[in-house]
C-alpha positions in Angstrom: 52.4 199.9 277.2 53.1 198.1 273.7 49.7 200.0 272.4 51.5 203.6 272.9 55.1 202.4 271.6 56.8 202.9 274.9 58.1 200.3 277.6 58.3 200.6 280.8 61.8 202.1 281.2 60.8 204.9 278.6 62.4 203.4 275.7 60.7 202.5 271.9 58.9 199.5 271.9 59.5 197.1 269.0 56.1 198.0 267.4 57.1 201.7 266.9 60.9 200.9 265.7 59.4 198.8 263.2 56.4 201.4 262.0 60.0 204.2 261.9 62.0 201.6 260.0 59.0 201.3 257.3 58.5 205.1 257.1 62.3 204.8 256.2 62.7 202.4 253.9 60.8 204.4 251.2 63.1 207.4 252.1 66.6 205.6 250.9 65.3 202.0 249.6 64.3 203.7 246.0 67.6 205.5 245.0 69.5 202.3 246.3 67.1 200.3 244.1 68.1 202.5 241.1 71.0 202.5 241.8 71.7 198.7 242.1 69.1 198.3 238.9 71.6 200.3 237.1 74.8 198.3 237.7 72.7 195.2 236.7 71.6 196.5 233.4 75.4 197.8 232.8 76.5 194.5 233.5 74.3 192.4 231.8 74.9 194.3 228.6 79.0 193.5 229.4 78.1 190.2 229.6 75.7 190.1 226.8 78.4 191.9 224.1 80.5 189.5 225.3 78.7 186.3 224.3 77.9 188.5 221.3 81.2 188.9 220.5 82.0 185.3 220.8 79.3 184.1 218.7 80.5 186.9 216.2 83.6 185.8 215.8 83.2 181.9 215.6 81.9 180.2 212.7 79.7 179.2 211.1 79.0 182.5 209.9 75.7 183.9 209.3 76.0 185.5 205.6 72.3 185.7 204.2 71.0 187.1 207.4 73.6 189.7 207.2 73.2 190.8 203.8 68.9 190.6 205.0 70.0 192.8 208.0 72.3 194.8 205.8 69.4 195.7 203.4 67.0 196.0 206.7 69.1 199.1 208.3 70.6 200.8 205.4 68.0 200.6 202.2 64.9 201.1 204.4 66.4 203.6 206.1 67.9 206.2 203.3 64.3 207.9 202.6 64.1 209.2 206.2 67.4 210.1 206.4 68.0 211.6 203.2 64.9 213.8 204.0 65.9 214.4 207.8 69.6 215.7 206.2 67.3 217.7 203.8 66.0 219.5 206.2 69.1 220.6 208.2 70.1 222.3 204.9 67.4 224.1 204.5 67.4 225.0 208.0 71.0 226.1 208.6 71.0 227.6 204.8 68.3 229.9 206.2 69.5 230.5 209.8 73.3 231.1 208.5 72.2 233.5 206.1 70.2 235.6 208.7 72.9 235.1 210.6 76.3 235.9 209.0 74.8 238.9 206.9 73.8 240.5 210.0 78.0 240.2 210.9 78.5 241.3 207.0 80.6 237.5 206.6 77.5 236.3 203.6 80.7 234.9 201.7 81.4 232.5 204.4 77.7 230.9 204.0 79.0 228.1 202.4 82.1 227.0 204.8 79.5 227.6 207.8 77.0 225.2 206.0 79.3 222.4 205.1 81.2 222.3 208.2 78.2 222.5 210.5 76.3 219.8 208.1 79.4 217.3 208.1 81.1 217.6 211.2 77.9 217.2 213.8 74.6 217.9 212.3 74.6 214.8 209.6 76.0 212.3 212.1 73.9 212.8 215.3 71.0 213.5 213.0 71.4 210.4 211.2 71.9 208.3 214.5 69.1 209.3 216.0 66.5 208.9 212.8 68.3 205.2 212.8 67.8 205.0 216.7 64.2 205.8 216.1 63.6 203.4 213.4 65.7 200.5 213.2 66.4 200.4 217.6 62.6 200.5 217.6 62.7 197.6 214.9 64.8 195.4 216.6 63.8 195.8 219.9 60.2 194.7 219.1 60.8 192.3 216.6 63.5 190.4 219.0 61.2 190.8 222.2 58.5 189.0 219.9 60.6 186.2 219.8 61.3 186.2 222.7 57.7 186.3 224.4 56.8 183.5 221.7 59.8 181.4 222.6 60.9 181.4 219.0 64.7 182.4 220.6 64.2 179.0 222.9 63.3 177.2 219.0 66.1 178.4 218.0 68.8 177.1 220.6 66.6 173.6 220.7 67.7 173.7 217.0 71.3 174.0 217.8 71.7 177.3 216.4 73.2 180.1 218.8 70.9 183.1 218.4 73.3 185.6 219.5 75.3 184.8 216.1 72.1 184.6 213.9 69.9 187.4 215.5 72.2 189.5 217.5 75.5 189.6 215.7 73.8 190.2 212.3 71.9 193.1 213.5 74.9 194.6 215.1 77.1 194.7 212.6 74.6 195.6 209.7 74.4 198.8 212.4 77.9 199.3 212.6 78.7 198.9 208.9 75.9 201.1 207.7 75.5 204.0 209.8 78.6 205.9 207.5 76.9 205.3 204.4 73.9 206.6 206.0 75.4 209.7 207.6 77.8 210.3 203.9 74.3 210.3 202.2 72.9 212.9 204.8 75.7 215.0 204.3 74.9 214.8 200.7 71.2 216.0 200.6 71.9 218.3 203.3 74.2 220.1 201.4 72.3 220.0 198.3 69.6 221.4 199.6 71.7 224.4 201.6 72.9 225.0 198.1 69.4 225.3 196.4 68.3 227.4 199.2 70.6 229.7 199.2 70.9 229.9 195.4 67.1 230.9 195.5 67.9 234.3 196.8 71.4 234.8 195.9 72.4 232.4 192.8 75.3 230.3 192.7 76.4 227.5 190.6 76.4 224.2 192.8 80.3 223.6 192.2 81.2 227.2 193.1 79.4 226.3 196.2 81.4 223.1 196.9 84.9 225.1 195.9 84.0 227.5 198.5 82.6 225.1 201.1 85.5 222.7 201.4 88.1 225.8 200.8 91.1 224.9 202.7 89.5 221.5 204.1 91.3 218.3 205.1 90.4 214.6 206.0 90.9 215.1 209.2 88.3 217.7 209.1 85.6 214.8 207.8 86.2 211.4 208.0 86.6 211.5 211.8 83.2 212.9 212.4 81.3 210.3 209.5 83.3 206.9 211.0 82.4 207.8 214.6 78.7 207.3 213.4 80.3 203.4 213.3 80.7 203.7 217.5 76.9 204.9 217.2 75.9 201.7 215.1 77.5 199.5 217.7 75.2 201.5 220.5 72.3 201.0 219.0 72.6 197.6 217.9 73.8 196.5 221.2 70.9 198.0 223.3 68.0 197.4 220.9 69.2 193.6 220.9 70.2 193.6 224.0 66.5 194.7 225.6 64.5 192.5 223.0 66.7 189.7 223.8 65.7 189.9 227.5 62.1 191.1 227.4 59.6 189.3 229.7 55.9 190.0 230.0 53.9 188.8 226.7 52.3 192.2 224.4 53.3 194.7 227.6 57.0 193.7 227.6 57.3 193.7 223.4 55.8 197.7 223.6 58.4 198.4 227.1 60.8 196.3 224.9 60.6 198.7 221.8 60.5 202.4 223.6 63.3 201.6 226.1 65.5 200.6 223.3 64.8 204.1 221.2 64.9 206.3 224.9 68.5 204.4 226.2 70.0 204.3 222.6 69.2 207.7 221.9 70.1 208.6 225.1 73.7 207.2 225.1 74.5 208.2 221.2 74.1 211.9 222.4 76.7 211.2 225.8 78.8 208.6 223.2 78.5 212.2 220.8 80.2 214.3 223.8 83.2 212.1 224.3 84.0 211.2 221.0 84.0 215.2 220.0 86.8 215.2 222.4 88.6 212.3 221.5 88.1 213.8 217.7 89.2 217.1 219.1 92.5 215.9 220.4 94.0 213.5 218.4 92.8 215.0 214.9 93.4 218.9 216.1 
């Protein structure tokens, strides 16, 4: 009676209650395996920004790799994003236009541009291009390391390689991303003058008078030092997964995209909470 999965008294033999407990396990083992993957990774970054953080804060310090790191994330980075912020001008110089003469409000062009260019479009833009390039950058480069146990060199040597390669790299993320996201602002604005000054000429300060017309601080600095909170994300999370990569060549590469996808990924929610934050306290 074992063969057809039923005893004698008409209940499940063992056999079949195992074959149904297999058939189940696919059913609720893979969100519970998410699930309990994603506290793990939440708290081993807590406890990695911790050790981080002690490190950081301890000397000896680590000068010339942050002025290395410094020149790594901000110089390297201002063609792409002076040509990403560029582009938005053009684009919302163009769209605006269409836009706000279809309402017949063409004299409010300007405000529309610069508040849309300094308030959101420059500092998510900016984080991202930085996400792409410089998380991608760090995630590889420390996963390399890692996979060649140069990280393992490094603590044989008495050195503590979350001050020398983590803490570096954070901070040179956190420091520049507002100069990156003020030079964005810059060109986009520029270039949202030029364009519009194509079809309907202007003189560039005219343009800025008009643009920042009844404008306070609290209207721009908010929005340019939150790009700071961005910095910290992506440093944290591109270190973070190179730091911990196993797997030789195939872990470097999963090393590298996860550390664009989850840091672009949390700038945008970070983006979301801090509009709020911005939205209350600097009304």
């Amino acid at each position: 009676m074992s063969e057809t999965g039923l005893t004698a008294d008409g209940s499940i033999s063992p056999a079949q209650s195992g074959e149904q407990s297999e058939s189940a396990q696919p059913l609720f083992g893979a969100p519970i395996g998410f699930i309990n993957s994603l506290f793990e990774w939440f708290g081993g970054v807590g406890v990695f920004s911790w050790r981080v953080l002690r490190a950081a804060v301890t000397p000896p310090y680590e000068w010339r790799e942050l002025i290395r790191q410094l020149d790594e994330v901000g110089s390297k980075s201002l063609p792409l994003v002076a040509m990403a912020g560029a582009a938005i001008g053009v684009v919302l110089s163009m769209e605006a236009r269409s836009s706000l003469t279809r309402f017949g409000a063409k004299a409010l062009l300007p405000s529309a541009i610069v508040y849309s260019v300094v308030q959101e479009m420059g500092p998510i833009i900016t984080s991202l291009v930085v996400s792409g390039r410089v998380g991608a950058g760090i995630g590889a480069e420390l996963a390399s390391m890692k996979v060649t146990e140069q990280i393992d060199a490094i603590e044989a040597s008495a050195l503590n390689p979350y001050r020398l390669l983590a803490a570096t790299r954070i901070l040179a993320c956190i420091l520049m991303l507002p100069l990156l996201t003020i030079a964005a602002d810059a060109c986009g604005l520029f270039m949202g003058w030029l364009t519009q000054t194509i079809s309907d000429p202007v003189s560039l300060r005219q343009f800025i008078d008009n643009g920042f017309n009844g404008a306070t601080f609290n209207d721009f600095l908010p929005p340019t030092f939150k790009t700071a909170v961005f910095g910290l994300i992506i440093g944290i999370i591109a270190c973070f997964q190179g730091m911990k990569t196993q797997g030789g060549a195939a872990g470097v590469g999963r090393a590298a995209t996860e550390s664009v996808v989850l840091s672009s990924l949390f700038v945008i929610l970070a983006d979301v909470v801090l509009v709020k934050f911005i939205l209350v306290f600097f009304p």
